[in-house]
N, C-alpha and C positions, 0 to 999 in steps of 0.2 A: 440427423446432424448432431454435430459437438456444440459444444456451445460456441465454440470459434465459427464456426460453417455459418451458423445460424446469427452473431451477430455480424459477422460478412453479409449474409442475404439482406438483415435488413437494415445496415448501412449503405447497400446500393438503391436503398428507395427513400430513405429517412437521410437527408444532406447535413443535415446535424450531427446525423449520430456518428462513431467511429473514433470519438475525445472519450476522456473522464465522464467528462459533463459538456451540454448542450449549453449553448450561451445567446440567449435571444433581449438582441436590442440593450445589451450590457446587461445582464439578468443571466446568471450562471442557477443550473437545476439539474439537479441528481434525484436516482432512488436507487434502493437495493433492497433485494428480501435476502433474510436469514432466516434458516430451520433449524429446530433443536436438535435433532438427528445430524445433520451433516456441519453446523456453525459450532455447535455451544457442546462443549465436555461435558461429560458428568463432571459436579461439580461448580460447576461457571454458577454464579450468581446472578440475580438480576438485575444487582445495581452492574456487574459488571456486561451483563447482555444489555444494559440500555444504553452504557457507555460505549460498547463496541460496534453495537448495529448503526447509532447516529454516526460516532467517530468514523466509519466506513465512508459514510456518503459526505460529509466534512472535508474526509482526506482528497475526494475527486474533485471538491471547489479550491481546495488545496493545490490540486495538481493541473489546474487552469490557471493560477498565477490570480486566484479570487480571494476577495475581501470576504468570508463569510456573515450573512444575516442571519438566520434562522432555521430551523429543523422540524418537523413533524416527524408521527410515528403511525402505526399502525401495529395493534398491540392484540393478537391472537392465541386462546389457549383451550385449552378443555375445558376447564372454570377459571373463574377469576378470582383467584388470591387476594384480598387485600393486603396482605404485606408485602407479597412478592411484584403486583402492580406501582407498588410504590414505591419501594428500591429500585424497579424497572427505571421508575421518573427521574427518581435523583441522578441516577447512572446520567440518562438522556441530558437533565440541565445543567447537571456539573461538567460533561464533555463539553456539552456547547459554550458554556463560562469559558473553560480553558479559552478558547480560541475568538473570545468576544461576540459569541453569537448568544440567539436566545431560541431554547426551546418553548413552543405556542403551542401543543397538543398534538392531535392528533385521532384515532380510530381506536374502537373494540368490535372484537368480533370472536367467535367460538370458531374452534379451527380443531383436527384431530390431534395436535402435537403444538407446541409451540412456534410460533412464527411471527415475524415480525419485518414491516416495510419501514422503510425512511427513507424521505426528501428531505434533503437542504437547498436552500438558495443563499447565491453569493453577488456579490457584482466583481466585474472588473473594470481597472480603472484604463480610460481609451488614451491616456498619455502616456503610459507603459510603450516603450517602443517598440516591442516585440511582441507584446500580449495586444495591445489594441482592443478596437470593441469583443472580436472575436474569442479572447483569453488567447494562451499559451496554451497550443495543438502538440499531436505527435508528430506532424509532418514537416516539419523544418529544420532539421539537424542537416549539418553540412560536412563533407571532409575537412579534418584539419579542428575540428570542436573538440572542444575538450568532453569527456564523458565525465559526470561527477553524478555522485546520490548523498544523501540528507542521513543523520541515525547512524543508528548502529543493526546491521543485519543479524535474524534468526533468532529473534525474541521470541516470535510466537511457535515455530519448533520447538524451540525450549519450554512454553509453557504447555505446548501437548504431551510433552515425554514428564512433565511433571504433574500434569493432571492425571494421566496414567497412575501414576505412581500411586497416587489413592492416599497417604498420610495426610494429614493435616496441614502444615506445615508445608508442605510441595503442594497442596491445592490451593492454599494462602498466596504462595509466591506465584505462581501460578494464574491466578488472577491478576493479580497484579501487574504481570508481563500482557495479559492481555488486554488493558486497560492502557493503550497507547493515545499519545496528544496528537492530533489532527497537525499534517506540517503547515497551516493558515499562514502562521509569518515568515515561514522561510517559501513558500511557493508567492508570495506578495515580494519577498526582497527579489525572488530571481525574475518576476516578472515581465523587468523590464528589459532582461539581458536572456534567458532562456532562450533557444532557437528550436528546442521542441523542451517536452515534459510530461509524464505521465507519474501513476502513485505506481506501487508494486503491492498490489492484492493479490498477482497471480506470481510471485515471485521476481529476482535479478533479471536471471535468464531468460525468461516468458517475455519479462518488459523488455529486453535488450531487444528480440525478437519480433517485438511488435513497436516499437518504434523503427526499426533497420524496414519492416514491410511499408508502415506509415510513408516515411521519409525517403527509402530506397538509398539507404547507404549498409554500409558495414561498422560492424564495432571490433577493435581491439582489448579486448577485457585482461585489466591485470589481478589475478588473481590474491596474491596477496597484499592488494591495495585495499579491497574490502573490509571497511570494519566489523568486525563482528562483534555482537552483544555478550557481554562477560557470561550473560547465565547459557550461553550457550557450550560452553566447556565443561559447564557442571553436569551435565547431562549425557557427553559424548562416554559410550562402554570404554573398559576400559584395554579392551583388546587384549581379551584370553586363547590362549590357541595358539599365538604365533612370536615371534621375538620381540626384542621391543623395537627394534626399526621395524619392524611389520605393524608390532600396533601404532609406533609415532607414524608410520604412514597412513595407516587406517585412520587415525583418529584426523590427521590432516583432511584427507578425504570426507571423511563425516560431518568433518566441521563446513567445508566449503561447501557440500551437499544443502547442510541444514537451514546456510547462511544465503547461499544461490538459488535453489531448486525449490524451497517447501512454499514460501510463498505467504502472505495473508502479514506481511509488516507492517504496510502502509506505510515508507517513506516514499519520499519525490527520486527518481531519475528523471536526469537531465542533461542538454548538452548545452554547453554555452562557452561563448570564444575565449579561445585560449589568454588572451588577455587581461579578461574579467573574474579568471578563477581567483585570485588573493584577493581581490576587494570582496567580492560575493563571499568567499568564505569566510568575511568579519563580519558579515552583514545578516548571516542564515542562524538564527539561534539554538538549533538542533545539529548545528556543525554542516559545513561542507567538503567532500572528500573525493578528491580526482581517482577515478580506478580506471582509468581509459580515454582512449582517442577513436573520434569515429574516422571511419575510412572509407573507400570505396565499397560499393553494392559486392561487385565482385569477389572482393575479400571474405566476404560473410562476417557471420558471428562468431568470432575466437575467442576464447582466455588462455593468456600464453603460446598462442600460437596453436592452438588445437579447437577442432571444432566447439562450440557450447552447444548441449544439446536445449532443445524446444522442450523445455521440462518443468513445468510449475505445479501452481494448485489447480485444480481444476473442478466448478463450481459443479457440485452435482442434485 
């Protein structure tokens, strides 16, 4: 099985599972493991590994429309570094600062490579209209909703093509880009208007994808409603080989690829009534931005009228 197959199987047996995060008795709870082979560049630091692995499980209390409380970790290596354990920590309590939580510890343990788990817990609040005790699900978009996302897309594309790059200077910035704020207050402002919501770990597209299966509708995707993150242009080739309307189409193309498809940003998509998009969008401090209208099942997944393909990151 894929990892899609496999978290379908045990979503048919776990009623819980198949959100962000699980939310028992107003009690929102995540985890996730990261490996240094398939998470962390050459180059990633640990204050920026401890920042990113909690900031993951952060963003899924995030994307239940949750108050985040607190984070543990679980912290595995070949030996244990004291410097690098300890940059790990501050990564961890400084993400959790950003967004009013507190990190409280967690595990060691020797492992053959680097690795590391994190739990968050968050609450939701049961007067939230639409999140209720349950939080803010994938499964309640409706035709006629406005499609909107949080951010700016294809920050962490851009910081892989600059960790590549191996200077200094591109593995600074680089970090940097991967060192993203958990959306805690804007998944709290849409809370109460949201009619579904999830984060995008696995990219636009993936999410569109799996809210449309969630909910059982379709989406309208406008492609160039999408914001994309500035450092993402710094990174697109710059189209040798062909004209330059061949490269300004290439590069259009590589920009929406980078910003759609790669996946692992961690902002909120969501849908919410056509209505409430101007108020919400003064309300979400990470910005709110209409790229779409959902639609009928029937319709499928389009951007611009052409299929979007099922195409993200995919956790390996």
């Amino acid at each position: 099985m894929n990892e899609r197959d496999a978290l379908r199987r045990l979503a048919s047996d776990l009623p819980r599972a198949g959100d962000d995060a699980a939310v028992v008795d107003g009690t929102v709870i995540t985890t996730d493991m990261l490996h240094d082979r398939t998470d962390f560049p050459p180059g990633t630091t640990r204050y920026t590994a401890g920042w990113r692995a909690v900031g993951a499980s952060l963003s899924d209390v995030a994307a239940m429309g949750g108050a985040a409380t607190a984070a543990v970790a679980v912290y595995a290596d070949e030996t244990f570094d004291p410097d690098e354990l300890d940059r790990f920590v501050a990564g961890a309590v400084d993400v959790c600062e950003a967004v009013g939580a507190e990190y409280v510890g967690g595990d060691l343990d020797e492992h053959v490579e680097f690795t590391t788990a994190t739990t968050a817990i968050g609450t939701v609040d049961e007067d939230d209209a639409s999140a209720g005790s349950g939080g803010v699900t994938r499964g309640g978009a409706e035709p006629g909703d406005a499609l909107c996302v949080t951010g700016e897309w294809g920050r962490s594309a851009a910081a892989l093509r600059l960790f590549e790059r191996g200077t200094d200077d591109a593995v600074e910035r680089a970090n940097d880009l991967f060192r993203f704020t958990p959306r805690v207050a804007d998944g709290r402002a849409l809370a109460g208007s949201a009619t579904a919501m999830m984060d995008s770990s696995d990219g636009l597209a993936r999410s569109l994808h799996q809210l449309a299966e969630s909910s059982g509708v379709g989406f309208a995707l406008e492609r160039d409603a999408v914001p994309v993150h500035p450092a993402v242009d710094d990174v697109i080739g710059d189209g040798e080989g062909g004209s330059v309307d061949d490269a300004d189409r290439d590069g259009d193309e590589e920009r929406f690829e980078l910003a759609a498809h790669f996946g692992e940003d961690f902002e909120l998509v969501c849908t919410v009534p056509d209505a409430d998009v101007d108020r919400l969008r003064e309300e979400c401090p990470a910005g709110l931005v209409r790229v779409g209208t959902v639609v009928e099942a029937d319709e499928g997944v389009a951007a611009d009228g052409d299929p979007l393909p099922d195409r993200g990151y995919t956790h390996g």
